[in-house]
N, C-alpha and C positions, 0 to 999 in steps of 0.2 A: 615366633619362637626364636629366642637367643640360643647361638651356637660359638662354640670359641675353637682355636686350632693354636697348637705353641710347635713351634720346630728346630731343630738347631740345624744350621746351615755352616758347610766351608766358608773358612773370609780369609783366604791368602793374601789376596791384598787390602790394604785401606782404602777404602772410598772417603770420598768430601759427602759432607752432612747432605746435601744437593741430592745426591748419588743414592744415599742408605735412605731415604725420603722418596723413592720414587716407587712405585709398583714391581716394575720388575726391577731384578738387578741379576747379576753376574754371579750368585752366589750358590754353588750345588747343594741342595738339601741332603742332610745327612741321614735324617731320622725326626722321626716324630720323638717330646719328652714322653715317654712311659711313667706312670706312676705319679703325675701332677690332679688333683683336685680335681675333679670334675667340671668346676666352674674354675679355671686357673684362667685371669682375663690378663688383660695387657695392663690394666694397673697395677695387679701385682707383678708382675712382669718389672715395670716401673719404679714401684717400689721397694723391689728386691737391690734394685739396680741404684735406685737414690740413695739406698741405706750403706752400699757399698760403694759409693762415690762413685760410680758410671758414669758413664754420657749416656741417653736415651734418645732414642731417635723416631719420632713418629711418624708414621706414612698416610695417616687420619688420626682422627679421635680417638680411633676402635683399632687402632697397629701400630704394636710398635717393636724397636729393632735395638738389640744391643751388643756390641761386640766385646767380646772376653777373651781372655787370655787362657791356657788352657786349666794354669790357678785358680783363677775365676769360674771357670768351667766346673771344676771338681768341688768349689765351693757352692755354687748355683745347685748342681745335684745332690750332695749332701745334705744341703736346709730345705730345698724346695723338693723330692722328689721322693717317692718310699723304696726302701730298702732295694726293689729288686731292679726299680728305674735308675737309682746311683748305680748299680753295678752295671746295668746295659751301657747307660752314658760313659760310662769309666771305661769300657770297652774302645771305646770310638773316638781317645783322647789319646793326642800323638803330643810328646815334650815342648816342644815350642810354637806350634802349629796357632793358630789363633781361629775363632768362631765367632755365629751369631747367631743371638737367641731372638726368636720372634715369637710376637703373642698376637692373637687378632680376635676380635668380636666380632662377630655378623648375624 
């Protein structure tokens, strides 16, 4: 059985590609996305991120990691998330603060 997990994580600082590619990292989980598709995988993840000119960062085939801005943020919850998952996410968005979105298959 295929299972998937998406989360948004703190990313105060920049990491090196090296760094956002490894298992674990340094990055406080903020919250699970509420309100993502039931099958929301890392390719869309991916190609959310491609379409909005991201960098993507994969940690396997099946995980991947993108960091946003908190612009970005609001705009990630507004297309990808329903009504009541934007307003949770919009909750937990500080002005300049920056994130990371993770998606993973297993």
């Amino acid at each position: 059985m295929t299972h998937f997990s998406a989360s948004l994580s703190a990313y105060p600082e920049a990491l090196r590609r090296e760094q956002l590619e490894q298992v674990v990292i340094d990055a406080p989980r903020l919250s699970g996305l509420p309100g993502l598709p039931d099958r929301f995988s890392p390719y869309a993840l991916a190609g959310w991120a491609e379409r909005h000119g991201l960098e993507v960062y994969y940690v396997d085939n099946c995980w991947v990691r993108v960091p946003v801005n908190a612009d970005q943020l609001r705009t990630f919850a507004n297309e990808m998330l329903d009504a009541d998952g934007a307003a949770q996410v919009g909750k937990l968005i500080s002005g300049s603060e920056t994130y990371l979105l993770s998606a993973e298959e297993y």
